[in-house]
N, C-alpha and C positions, 0 to 999 in steps of 0.2 A: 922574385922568380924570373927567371930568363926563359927565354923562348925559343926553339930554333923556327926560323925559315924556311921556306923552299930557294933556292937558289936563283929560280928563275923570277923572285923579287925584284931581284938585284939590276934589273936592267929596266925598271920601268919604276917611274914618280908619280907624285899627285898632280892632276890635272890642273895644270896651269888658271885654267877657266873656272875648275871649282873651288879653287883657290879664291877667288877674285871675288866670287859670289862673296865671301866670307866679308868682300869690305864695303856690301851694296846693301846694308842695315841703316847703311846714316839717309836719316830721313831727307825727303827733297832730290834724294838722286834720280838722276837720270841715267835709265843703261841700254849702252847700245852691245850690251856684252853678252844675252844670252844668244846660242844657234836656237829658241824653238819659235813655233807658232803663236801668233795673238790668241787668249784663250776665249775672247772677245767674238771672234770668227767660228767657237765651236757650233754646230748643229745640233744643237739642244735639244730641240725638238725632236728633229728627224732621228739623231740617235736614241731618243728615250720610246718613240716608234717602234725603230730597228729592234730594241728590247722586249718590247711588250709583244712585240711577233714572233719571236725568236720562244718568248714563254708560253705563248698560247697554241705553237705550233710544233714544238717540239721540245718541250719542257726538260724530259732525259736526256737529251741531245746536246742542250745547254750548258744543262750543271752536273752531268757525271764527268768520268774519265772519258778521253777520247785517245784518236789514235796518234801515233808521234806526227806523222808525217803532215797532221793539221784534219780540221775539221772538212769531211769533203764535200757538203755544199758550199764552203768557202773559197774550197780550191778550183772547185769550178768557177765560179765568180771570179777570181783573182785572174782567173785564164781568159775567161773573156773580155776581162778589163783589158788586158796583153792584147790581146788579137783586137780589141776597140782602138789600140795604136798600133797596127800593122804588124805584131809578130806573129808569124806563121805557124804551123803545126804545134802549135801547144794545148794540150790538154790538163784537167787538176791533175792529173797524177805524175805529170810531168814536173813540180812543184814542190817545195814542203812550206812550209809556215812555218814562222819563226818568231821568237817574242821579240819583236820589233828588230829592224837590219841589223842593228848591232850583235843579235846575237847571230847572224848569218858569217858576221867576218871575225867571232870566235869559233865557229864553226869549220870555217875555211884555216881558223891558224890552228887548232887540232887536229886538221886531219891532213894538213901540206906544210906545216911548218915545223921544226925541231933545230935545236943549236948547231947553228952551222948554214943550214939553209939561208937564203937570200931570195928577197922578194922588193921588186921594184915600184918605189911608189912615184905621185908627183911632188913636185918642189913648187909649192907647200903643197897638205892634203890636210884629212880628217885629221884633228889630236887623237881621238879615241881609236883610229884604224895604228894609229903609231905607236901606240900603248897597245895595244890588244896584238900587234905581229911580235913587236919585241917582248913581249908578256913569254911568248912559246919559244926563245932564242933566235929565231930569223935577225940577218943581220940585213938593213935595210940600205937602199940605194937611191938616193932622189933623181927622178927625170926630169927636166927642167919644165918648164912650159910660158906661155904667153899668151894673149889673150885672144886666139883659137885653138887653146887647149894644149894637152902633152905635144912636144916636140919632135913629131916622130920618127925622122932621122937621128937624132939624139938619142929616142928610145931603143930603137934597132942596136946602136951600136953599145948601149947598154947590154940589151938582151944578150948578144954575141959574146959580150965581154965575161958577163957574169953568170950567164944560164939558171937564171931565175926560177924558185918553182910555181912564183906569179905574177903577174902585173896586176898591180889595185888603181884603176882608174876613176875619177867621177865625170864623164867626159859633159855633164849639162849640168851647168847654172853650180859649180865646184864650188865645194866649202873646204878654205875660208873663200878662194877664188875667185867665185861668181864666173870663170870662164867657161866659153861653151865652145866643146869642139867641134872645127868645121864637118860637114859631112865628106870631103875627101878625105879628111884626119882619120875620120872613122870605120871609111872604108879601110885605108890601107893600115889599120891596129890590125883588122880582124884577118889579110891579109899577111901580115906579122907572123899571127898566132899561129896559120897553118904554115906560115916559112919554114919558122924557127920550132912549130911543136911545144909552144908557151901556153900557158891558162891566162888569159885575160878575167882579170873583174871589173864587172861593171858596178858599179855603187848609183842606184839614182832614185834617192830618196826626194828629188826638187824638181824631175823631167815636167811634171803637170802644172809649175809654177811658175810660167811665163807669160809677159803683160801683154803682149801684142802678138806677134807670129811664131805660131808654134816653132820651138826647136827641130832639128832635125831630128830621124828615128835614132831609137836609141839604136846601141852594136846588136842588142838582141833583135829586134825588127828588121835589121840589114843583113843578119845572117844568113839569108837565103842564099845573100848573091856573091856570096863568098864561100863557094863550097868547101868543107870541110869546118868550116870556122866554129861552126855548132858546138863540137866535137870539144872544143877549147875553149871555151866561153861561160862563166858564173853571168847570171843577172841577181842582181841583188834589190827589190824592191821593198817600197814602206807606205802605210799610210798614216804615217805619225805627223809628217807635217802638213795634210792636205786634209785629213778628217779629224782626228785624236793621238796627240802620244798617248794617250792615259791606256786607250786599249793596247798598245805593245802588239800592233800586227805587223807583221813583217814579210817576207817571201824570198826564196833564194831559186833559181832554177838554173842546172847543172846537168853535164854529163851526167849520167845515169850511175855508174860507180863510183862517182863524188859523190852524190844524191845518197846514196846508199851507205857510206861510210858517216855522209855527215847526219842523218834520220842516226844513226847506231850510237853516235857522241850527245846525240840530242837526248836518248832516252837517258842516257848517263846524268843527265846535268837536269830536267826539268820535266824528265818525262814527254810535255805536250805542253804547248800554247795556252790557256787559259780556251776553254771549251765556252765560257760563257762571253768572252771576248769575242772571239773566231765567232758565232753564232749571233752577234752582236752584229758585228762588219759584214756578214754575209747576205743578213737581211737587207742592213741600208744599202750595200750592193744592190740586188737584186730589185727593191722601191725603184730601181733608179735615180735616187737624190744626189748622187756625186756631181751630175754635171752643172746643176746648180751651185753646190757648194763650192766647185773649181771657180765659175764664173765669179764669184762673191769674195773669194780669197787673191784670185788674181785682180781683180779691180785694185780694190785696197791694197794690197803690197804695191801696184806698180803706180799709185798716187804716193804713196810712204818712200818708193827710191827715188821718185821724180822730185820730191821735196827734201831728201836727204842730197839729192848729188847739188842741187840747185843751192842749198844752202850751206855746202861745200864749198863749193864754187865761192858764193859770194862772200865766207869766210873767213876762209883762209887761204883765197887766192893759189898763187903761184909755190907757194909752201907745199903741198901737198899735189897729189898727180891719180887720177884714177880714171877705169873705166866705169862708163853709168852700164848699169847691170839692166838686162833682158829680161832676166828672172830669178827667180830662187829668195834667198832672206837676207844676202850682205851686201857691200860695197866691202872690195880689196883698195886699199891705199896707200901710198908711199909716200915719205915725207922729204922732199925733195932740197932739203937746207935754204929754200931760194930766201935773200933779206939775210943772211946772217942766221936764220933761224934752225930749232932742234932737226937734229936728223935722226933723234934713236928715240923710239915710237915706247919703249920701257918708258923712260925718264917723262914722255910725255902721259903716258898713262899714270902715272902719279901725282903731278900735277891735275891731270885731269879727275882726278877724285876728289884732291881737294876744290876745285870750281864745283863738283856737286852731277860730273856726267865720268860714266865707265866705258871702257870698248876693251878689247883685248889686242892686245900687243902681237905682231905675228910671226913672231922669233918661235915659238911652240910648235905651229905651224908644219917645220921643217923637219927632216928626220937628219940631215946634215949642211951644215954651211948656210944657217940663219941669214936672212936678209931683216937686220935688225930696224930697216925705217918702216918695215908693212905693220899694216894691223887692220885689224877686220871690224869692221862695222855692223850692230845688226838694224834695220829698219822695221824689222817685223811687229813689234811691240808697241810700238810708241806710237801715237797721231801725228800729225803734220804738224802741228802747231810745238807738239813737246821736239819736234825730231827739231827742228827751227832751233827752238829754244837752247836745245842741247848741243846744236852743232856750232851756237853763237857760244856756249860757255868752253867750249872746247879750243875753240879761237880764240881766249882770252887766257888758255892753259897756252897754250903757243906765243904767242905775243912776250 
């Protein structure tokens, strides 16, 4: 039997990353290759809590259907999480909920993107944001960046060049990147957006994940002082790597006619969020336990990169080239040839499978003109002692 496809197949492959999974069965390995959170760090408690209150308080509320737009004790909570980091005028109903961000920026490629369209990302960004534009036919444009984020004279004169119907940015603690963009950066995007009349997205599923000094605001908490900018600005929130992926909570907030078309694509595909989910997260909101749980997950991740870049360093030397990260779950790396040695981060990730440790290659990365020596690291999973272990057999895939 033969099968026809949809056409718009044709422009997207299988995930490089869950490719990889496929070769991380052999016992002993070590991976520094997924993007998620230690499941280690979940709140177990507090969310089996958040549950039992969620049933005892509103049991229909839970486990029926609810509304597209999200559960609205959620979306209140979600708002005042926002306004707990400086964004202004938001309210729940300013919001929807989403099953986790990803489904916010198939949202955004349903209801702004179609064959022909052009949407500018960074150079590198999310796989799954480069699979999910080109999924709808947008034809994609990388903006360069370095480690204060998108380039934003560069961007402009993208913007100019190609008149975009987005910009998808992750301006804090960038996956695979780890860059964080400065707060001048940031001002003058959202300055941009009212120049040029562009939709800026923000993606910051990693803002709450930093070791030492908070990041700057995000573009949505800045947008006050950028009049107009509101007007042309997604935020794309999640609490998949700060509480649970498992619940698939997510959040998008948008111009009000964006909002509207993408609530109308949403009932199409899923109806609603998981009512028992959203009523789940609402409560542990509400307990107040997140600020605990930040405390607890940012300790631990930022002893995991301070042992990851440390043992870097003293690894593989001059070989390899990186920024130590602030925050978020990677280290971005390039393999610098120095000694004779590999410069193409593929051929080392094969080697490095057979020593017994993974990482992903970060040629994937790019939506054009691969920088084949990166590859992204992840620290999040592993102890100190395995991350050690792992970055010495990785220097032995190198040598």
């Amino acid at each position: 039997m033969s099968l026809s496809f949809a056409k718009r197949l044709d422009n997207v492959e299988t995930s490089a990353i869950r490719e990889l999974f496929k070769l991380l069965g052999k016992p002993g390995i070590i991976s520094f290759a997924g993007g998620f959170p230690d499941s280690a760090m979940f709140d177990v408690a507090g969310i089996r809590q958040a549950v039992d209150t969620a049933l005892s308080d509103e049991p229909g509320g839970a486990l029926q259907y609810g509304a597209t737009e999200g559960y609205q004790p959620l979306r209140e909570q979600l708002a005042g999480f926002m306004q707990s980091k400086g964004v202004q005028g938001l309210a729940g109903d300013g919001l929807m909920v989403t099953t986790g961000s990803q489904q916010a920026l198939d949202l955004l490629g349903k209801t702004l993107l179609e064959p022909g369209s052009t949407a500018i990302v960074e150079g590198p960004t999310f796989l799954a944001t480069i699979q999910c534009f080109r999924l709808y036919g947008a034809d994609l444009v990388s903006a360069p960046i370095d480690d204060a984020g998108v380039q934003v004279d560069r961007l402009e004169q993208l913007i100019v060049q190609h008149r975009p119907r987005l910009v998808y940015l992750i301006p804090t603690f960038g996956n695979p990147s780890g860059a964080m963009l400065s707060l001048e950066r940031r001002k003058r995007v959202l300055e941009l957006a009212v120049k040029h009349q562009t939709l800026i997205v923000e993606d910051d599923p990693y803002g709450d994940l930093y070791f030492d000094a908070p990041p700057p605001p995000s573009l949505l908490a800045l947008s006050h002082q950028v009049p107009g900018s509101r007007d042309w600005l997604v935020h794309c929130g999640s609490l998949s790597k700060v509480l649970s992926p498992g619940l698939r909570i997510g959040w998008m907030v948008a111009p009000p006619a964006l909002l509207a078309k993408a609530v109308m694509c949403k009932q199409f595909s899923d109806a609603h969020t998981s009512t028992f989910a959203q009523a789940t997260a609402a409560r542990y909101l509400a307990a107040g336990l997140m600020p605990a749980t930040l405390a607890t997950v940012r300790a631990t991740y930022g002893r995991r990169a301070l042992a990851m870049g440390q043992a870097l360093r003293q690894e593989l030397g001059a070989a390899v080239e990186f920024v130590q990260p602030q925050g978020g779950l990677f280290v971005w790396a390039r393999l610098t040839g120095a000694g004779g040695k590999l410069r193409d981060a593929g051929e080392l990730a094969q080697r490095a499978i057979e020593q017994g440790v993974a990482f992903v290659p970060g040629a994937p990365f790019y939506c054009a003109d691969p920088d084949r020596s990166t590859f992204r690291l992840s620290f999040a999973t592993a102890g100190e002692d395995l991350i050690r272990e792992g970055v010495a057999r990785l220097g032995r895939s190198l040598a």
